[in-house]
C-alpha positions in Angstrom: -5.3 14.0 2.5 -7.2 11.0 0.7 -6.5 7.6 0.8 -6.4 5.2 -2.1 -6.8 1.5 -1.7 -4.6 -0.4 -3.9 -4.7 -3.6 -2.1 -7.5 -5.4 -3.8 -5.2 -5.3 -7.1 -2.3 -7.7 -5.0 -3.5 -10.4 -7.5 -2.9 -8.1 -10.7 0.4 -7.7 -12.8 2.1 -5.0 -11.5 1.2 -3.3 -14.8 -2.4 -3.0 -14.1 -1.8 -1.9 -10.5 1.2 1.2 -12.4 -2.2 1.8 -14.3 -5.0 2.3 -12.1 -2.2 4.5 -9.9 -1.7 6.7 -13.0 -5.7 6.5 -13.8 -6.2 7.6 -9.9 -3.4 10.7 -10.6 -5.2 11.9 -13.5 -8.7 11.7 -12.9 -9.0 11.9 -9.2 -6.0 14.2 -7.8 -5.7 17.9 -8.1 -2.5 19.9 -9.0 -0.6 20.1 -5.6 -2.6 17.7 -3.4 -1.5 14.9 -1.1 -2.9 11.5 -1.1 -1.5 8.2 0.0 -1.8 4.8 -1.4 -2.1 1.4 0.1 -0.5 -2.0 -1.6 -0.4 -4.5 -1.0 3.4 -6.1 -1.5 3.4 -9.6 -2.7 7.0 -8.8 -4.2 8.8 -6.0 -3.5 9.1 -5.0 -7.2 6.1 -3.6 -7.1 7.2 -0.9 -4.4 10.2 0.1 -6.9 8.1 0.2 -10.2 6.0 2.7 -8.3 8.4 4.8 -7.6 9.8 4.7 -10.8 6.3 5.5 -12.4 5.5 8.2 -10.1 9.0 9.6 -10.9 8.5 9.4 -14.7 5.1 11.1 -14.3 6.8 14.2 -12.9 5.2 13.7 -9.7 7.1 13.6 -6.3 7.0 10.7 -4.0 7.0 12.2 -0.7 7.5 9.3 1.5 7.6 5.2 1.1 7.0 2.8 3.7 5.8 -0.6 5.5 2.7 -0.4 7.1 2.6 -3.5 8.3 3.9 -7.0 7.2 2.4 -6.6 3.8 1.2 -3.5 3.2 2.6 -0.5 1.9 1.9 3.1 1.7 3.3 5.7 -1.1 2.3 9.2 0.2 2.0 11.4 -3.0 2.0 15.1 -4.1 0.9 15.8 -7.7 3.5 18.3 -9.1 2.1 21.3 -11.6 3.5 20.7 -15.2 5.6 24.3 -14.4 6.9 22.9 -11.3 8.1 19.8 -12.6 
């Protein structure tokens, strides 16, 4: 399972961060595989628009949930289009 650091984006609209998380899916994460990312949660609105996004993609948000005092993770599974 691979880890993807969205914490240096904190600064960013939460646009930007949707994005890059969508770029990550498609470019970097295989059909069926597991990854986790970090954020970093200036404002909690950024946890729900994730989940919304990752939702609308077709893909399955496994788990959500503080890391610590600011960060979050998003574990991840990237859902077949025949599965969706």
């Amino acid at each position: 399972m691979r880890r993807f650091d969205l914490r240096p984006l904190r600064d960013e609209p939460n646009e930007a961060v949707l994005n890059r998380l969508g770029a990550i899916m498609d470019s970097s994460v295989a059909t069926d595989e597991v990854v986790i990312f970090m954020l970093e949660v200036v404002d909690f609105d950024i946890v729900e628009q994730s989940a919304a996004f990752i939702q609308k993609r077709g893909d399955l948000l496994l788990n959500s949930l503080r890391f610590n005092r600011v960060d979050w993770t998003l574990v991840v599974k990237k859902v077949g289009a025949c599965q969706a």
